[in-house]
N, C-alpha and C positions, 0 to 999 in steps of 0.2 A: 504494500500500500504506500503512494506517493506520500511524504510528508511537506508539511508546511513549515519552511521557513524565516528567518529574522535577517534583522541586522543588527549592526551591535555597536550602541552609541553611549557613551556617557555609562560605563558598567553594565549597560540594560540591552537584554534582549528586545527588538521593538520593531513595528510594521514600519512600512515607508509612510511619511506625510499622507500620500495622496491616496495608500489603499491597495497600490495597482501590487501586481505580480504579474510573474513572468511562468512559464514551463519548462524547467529542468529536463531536455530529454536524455537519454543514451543513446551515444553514437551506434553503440554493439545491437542494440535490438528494437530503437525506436518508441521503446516506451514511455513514459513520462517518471520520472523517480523523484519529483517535489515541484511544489510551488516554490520560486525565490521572489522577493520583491524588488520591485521597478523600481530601484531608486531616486531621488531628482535632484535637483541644484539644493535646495530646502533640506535635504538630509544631508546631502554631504558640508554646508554650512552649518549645520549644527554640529556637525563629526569632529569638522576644524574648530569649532568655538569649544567641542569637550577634552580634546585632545590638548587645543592652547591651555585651558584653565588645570588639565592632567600636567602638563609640563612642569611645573613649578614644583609640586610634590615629585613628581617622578625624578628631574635631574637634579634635587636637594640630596637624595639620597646616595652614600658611598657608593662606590663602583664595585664595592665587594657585596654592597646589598642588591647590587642589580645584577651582577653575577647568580647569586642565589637565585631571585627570581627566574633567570633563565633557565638554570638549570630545574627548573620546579616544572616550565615550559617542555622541556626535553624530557621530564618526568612522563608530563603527562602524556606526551604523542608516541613515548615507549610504551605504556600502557594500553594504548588503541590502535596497537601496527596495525592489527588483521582487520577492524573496522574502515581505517585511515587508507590500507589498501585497496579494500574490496569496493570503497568509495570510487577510488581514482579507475578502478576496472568498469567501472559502470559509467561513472560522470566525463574521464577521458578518453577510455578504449584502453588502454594499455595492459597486454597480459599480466594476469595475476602471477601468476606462478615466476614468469618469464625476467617482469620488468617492473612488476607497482610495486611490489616490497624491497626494492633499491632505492625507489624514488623517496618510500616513507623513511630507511636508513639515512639518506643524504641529509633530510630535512630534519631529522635526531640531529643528526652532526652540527650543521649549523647553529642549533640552538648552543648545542654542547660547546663548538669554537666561539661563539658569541659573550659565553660567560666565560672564557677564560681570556680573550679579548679585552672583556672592558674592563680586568685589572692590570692592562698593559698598557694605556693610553698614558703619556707622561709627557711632560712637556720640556724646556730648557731653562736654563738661568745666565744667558747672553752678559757680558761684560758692560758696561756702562761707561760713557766718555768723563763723566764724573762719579770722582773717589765715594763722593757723600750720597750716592745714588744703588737702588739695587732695582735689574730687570730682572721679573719673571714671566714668562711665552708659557700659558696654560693654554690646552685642547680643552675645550668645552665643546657640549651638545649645540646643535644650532637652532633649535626649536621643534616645529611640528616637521613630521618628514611625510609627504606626499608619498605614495607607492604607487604604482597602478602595472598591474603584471597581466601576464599572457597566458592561454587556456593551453599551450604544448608540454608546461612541468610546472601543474597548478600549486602543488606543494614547495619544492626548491626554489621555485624563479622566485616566488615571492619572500621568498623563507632566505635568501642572500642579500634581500636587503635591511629588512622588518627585524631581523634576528640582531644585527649587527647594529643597527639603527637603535632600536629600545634597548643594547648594553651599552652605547653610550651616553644613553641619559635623554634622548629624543621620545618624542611621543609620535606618533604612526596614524596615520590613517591610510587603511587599503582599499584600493577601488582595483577588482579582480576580475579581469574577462569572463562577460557574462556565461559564454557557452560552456563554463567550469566553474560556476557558482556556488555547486554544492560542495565540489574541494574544499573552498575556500572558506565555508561556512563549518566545516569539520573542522580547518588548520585555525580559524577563529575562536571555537571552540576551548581544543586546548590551551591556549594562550590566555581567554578567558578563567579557565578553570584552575590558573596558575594565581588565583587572587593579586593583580598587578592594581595597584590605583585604579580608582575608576578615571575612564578619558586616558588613559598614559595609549590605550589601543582601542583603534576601532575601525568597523569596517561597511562599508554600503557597498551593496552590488547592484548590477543597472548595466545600464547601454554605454560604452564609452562615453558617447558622444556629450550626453550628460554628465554622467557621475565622473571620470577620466578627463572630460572637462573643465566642470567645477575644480577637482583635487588641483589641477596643474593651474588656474588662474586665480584662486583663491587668495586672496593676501595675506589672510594667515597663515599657509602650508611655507614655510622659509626654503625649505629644498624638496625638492622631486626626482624621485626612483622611478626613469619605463624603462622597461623590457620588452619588446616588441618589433614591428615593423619599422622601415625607415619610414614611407607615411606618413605614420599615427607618430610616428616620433617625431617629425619635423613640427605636426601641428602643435603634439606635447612643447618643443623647445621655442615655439613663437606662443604660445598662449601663456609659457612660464616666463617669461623676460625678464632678467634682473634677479631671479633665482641662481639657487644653486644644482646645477644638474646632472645627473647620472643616469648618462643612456646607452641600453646597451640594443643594438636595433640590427642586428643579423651576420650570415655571412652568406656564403656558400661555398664553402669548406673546401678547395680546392686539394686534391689528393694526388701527389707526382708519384712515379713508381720508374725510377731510371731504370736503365737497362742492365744494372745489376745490382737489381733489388731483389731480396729475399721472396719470390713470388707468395709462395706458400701463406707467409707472414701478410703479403700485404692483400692478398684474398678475404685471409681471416678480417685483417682488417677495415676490407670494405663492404665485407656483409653489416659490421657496430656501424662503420660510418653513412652507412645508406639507409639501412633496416631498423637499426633501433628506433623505438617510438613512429614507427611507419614515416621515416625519415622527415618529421618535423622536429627538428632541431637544428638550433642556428650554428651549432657547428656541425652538421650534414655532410657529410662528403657531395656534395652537389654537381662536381664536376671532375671527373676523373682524369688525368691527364698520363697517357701509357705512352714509353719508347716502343717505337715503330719496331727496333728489332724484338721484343719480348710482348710484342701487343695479340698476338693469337694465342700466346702459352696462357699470358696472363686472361684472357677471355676464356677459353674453352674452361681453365681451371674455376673460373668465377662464377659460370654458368651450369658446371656439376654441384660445383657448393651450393648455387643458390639454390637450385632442383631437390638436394639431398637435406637442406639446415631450417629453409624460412617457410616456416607453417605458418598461413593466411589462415585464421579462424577466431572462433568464437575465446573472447578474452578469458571466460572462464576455466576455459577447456586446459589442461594440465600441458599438454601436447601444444599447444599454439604458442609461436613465437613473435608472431605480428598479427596485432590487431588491425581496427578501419582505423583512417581520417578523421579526424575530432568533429570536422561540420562540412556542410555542402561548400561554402567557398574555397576551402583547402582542398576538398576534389576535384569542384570542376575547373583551376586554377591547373592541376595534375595533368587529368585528361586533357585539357585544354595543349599545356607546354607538350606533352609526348605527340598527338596528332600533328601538331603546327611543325615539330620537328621531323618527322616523318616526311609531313608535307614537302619539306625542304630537304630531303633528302638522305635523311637519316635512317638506321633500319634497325628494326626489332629485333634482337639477339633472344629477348625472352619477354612475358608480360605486356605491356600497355595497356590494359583494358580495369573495367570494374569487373569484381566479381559477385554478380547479382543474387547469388542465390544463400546467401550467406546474412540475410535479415533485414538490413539496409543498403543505401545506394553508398556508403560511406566506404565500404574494402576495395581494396585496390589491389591488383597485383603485382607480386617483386616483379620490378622492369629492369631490364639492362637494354640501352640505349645505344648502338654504337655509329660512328662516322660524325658525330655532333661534333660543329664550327663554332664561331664563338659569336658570330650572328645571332645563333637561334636563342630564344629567350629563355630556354632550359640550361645555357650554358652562362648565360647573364643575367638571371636574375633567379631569387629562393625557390626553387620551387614547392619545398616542403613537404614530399610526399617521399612514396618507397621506391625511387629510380636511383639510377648508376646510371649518366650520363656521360662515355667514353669518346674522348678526342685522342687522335696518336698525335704523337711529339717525337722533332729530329734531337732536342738538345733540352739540357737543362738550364741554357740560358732563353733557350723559346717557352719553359714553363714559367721561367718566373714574369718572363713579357707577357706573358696570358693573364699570370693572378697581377701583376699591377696594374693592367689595365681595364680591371672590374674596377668596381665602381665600390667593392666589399675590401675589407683589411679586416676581417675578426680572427680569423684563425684556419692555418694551412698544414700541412704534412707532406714529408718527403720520404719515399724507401731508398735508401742506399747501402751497399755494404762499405762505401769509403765514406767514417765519421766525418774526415775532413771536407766533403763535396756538400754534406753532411748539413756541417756550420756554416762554408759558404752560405747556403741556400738561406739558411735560415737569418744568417745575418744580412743578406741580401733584400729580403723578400717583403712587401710591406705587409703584414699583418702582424698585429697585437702579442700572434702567440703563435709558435710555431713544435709542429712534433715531428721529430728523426725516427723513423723507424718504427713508428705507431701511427695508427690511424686518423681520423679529424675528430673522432667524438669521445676522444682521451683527454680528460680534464681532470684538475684536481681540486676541492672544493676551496682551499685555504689561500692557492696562488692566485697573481691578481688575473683579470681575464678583463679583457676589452678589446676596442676596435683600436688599428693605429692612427696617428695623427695623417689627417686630411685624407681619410677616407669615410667614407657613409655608415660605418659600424657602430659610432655611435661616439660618448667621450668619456673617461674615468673608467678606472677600474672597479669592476666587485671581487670578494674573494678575500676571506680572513681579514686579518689585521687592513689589508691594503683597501679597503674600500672606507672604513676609517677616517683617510683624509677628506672626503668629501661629506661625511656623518656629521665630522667636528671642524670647528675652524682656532684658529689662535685668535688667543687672547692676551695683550701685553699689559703687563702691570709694574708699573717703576715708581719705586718708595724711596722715600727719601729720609734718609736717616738723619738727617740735622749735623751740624759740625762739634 
C-alpha cells in the first residue's frame, strides 16, 4: 500500500502550504509507492527562515558535539540498510542485491567521515606587522547551505554534501529530485531521528523548477550545493549570484585503452564504467576510445562479457545486475543518441533497443556502439544510459585531443602497461580526476572530485575534508594586546 508523505521543516513532519502532492512511481514496475508533496516557493521560505533561526544553536555548538551528532546520523541509517535499500530498488531501479546496499554503505561513510571531519577544521595564527598585535584566520560555518541533488544516487549525491555541511556547523536545506522523492524522504528521516536542533535540517520536495529555484535564489541560503546537469546548473549559478557555489554538473567519462593495455583488465573495466547504475552516472565511461591495432581483440572480448555478466531484469531478482532508466527523459534521450548514431553511420555490435517486456518502457538494453565520431551527440554529450560508445584511435596524443575538446573535464581513465605514458596522460589531460589502469566509475568517497578549470563540469571540489573549503570561509581576528 502506497504511503503518504511529508516534508520536514522546523523539526516537524508537515504537508506542503498548498495541499498539492505528487505520485511517487517505480521505474521497475510502474506502480505508484506514495504520495510526496508538491512543494512551493512558501515552503521552501519557510525551510530557509527555520534552518536561518537553527543556525545559531547549531554552529554554537563544539565540533566535537556535532561530530557526535553525526555519528548518531550514521547510527541511524546502519540501523535501516535493508529498508534504506529496498527503498532505493523501488524508488530508483537499482538492483538490490547487485548495487542498492553499496549505495546505502557509501552514505554510512559519509556521515561517519563527516564526524571525524568536523574535529579537523583549524585554522592559523599569521604573524602581524605589529609586535603589540595578535592575528587569528578561524574557518567558521557560513550559514544556511542550499542543496539541491539528483535522482541517479538519491542517497550519496546528497549525502556528500549535507553530511559535510551540518559537521561544520551549517544548517541544510534539501531540495531533492523529485523523481527520487521517497529516497530522500527515508535519508531525511534518519537525520531527523538523530535528534539534531530543530531547523539545523530540513527538506521540501517538488519540481525543481520551484523548490530548486526558491533554494538557489533565496537570500537567506549563503551557499549552494547542485549536482546535476550543466542546464539546470547554469540556471542554479545565474539564479544564485553572489553566492557561494559548489557545482558539480557531469562528465562523460572518456575511457582510453592504448595499445598495450591490459585488455582483460580494461573489459572488466568497462562493463562498472558503462553498466553500473544502467550507466547514469556522471562518471560513465561514455565514450570509449580503443587503439586501432587492439580495437577487434578488445570488442569481440567486450561483447562475450557483456552476453555472459549484465543481466537486464527485475531489480529484485537476486540474478539481475542492471536495472531500467530512472524516468522517461533519460530513455528517450538513450534511444534517441543510439538511433541518430546509427543514422550516421555507426553500427550495432550489441543492444540498442528497449526491452519491453520487462514491466515498463524504462529497461534498456546493454549496447555496445561501435565506429562512433565525435560528431554524433553520443560521443559529445551524457548520455546516461547503458551504452559503450566505441571510437578507434591512431595515438595517445589523438585521445587526449578528443577528451579536451569536449566541452566535459570531470573525470577520465587510461589502460597502459607503461606507468610512465601512464602520468603523461594524466598530467596532460584536462579533467579534475584522472584513473591509470582503472576504469571511469573508480572513485573514492574522501578524495576531492570535481570538474577542471574552464571546463563545463562544474567548480569546487566535494569529497572528505576537501569540500570543507567551500562549507567554511575564514574569518580574521586581530587583538591587540596594549603596550
Amino acid at each position: 500500500m502506497a504511503d503518504d508523505y511529508r516534508i520536514f521543516i522546523d523539526g516537524e513532519w508537515v504537508p506542503s502550504e498548498s495541499g498539492a502532492v505528487f505520485d511517487a512511481t517505480s521505474p521497475a514496475t510502474g506502480e505508484v509507492i506514495g504520495t510526496v508533496p508538491e512543494g512551493t516557493h512558501e515552503d521552501v521560505r519557510r525551510a530557509v527562515t527555520s534552518a536561518g533561526r537553527g543556525f545559531g544553536e547549531w554552529s554554537g555548538l563544539s565540533a566535537f558535539d556535532r561530530a557526535a551528532a553525526m555519528r548518531r546520523v550514521a547510527e541511524v541509517i546502519d540501523s535501516r540498510r535493508e529498508d534504506l535499500a529496498r527503498t532505493l530498488s523501488l524508488d530508483q531501479g537499482k538492483p538490490l542485491a547487485a548495487e542498492a546496499g553499496e549505495e546505502v554503505e557509501e552514505l554510512l561513510a559519509y556521515f561517519e567521515m563527516a564526524a571525524a571531519d568536523a574535529t579537523r577544521i583549524d585554522g592559523l595564527i599569521p604573524p602581524s606587522v605589529d609586535a603589540t598585535k595578535r592575528v587569528y584566520l578561524a574557518r567558521v560555518p557560513r550559514g544556511v547551505v542550499g542543496v539541491i541533488s539528483p535522482w541517479n544516487w538519491p542517497y550519496t549525491m546528497p549525502g556528500e554534501i549535507v553530511a559535510p555541511a551540518l559537521a561544520a556547523g551549517n544548517s541544510v536545506v534539501l531540495a531533492p529530485a523529485p523523481s527520487t522523492s521517497v529516497c530522500a524522504v527515508k535519508l531525511g528521516e534518519c537525520i531527523a531521528d538523530a535528534d539534531l536542533p530543530a531547523g539545523t535540517f530540513n527538506l521540501v520536495t517538488g519540481p525543481g523548477r520551484v523548490v530548486g529555484d526558491e533554494v538557489a535564489a533565496n537570500p537567506g541560503v549563503s551557499t549552494v550545493g547542485f549536482i546535476g546537469s550543466i542546464a539546470t546548473g547554469h540556471r542554479v549559478a545565474s539564479r544564485a549570484a553572489g553566492k557561494e557555489l559548489l557545482l558539480e554538473m557531469g562528465g562523460n567519462g572518456p575511457l582510453v585503452i592504448c595499445e598495450d593495455g591490459d585488455l582483460e583488465a580494461a573489459v572488466e573495466a568497462t562493463l562498472v564504467a558503462c553498466f553500473l547504475n544502467a550507466g547514469q552516472s556522471c562518471t560513465a565511461g561514455e565514450h570509449v576510445l580503443v587503439h586501432r591495432d587492439v580495437h577487434d581483440e578488445y570488442v569481440s572480448r567486450l561483447l562475450e562479457a557483456t552476453a555472459s555478466r549484465i543481466r537486464l531484469g527485475d531489480p529484485f531478482d537476486g540474478a539481475t545486475t542492471m536495472g531500467p532508466l530512472n524516468n522517461p527523459g533519460v530513455a528517450d534521450k538513450t534511444e534517441r543518441h543510439v538511433e541518430e548514431a546509427v543514422a550516421a553511420g555507426a553500427s550495432l555490435a550489441a543492444g540498442g533497443h528497449r526491452a519491453r517486456d520487462l514491466g515498463t518502457e524504462l529497461f534498456f538494453e546493454p549496447t555496445v556502439i561501435d565506429g562512433v565520431t565525435g560528431e554524433m551527440a553520443i560521443a559529445r554529450e551524457e548520455t546516461f544510459g547503458p551504452v559503450v560508445p566505441l571510437t578507434s584511435i591512431s595515438s595517445q596524443d589523438e585521445a587526449i585531443d578528443i577528451v579536451d575538446r569536449s566541452e566535459y573535464g570531470l573525470l577520465s581513465a587510461i589502460f597502459t602497461r607503461d606507468i610512465g605514458r601512464g602520468l603523461r596522460f594524466a598530467e596532460r589531460v584536462r579533467t579534475g580526476w584522472v584513473n591509470v589502469n582503472e576504469g571511469t566509475n573508480y572513485w573514492e568517497s574522501h578524495l576531492p572530485f570535481g570538474g577542471a578549470a574552464g571546463s563545463a563540469s562544474g567548480v569546487g571540489r566535494v569529497g572528505g575534508r576537501f569540500v570543507m573549503d567551500r562549507l567554511t570561509e575564514l574569518k580574521t581576528i586581530v587583538v591587540n594586546l596594549g603596550r
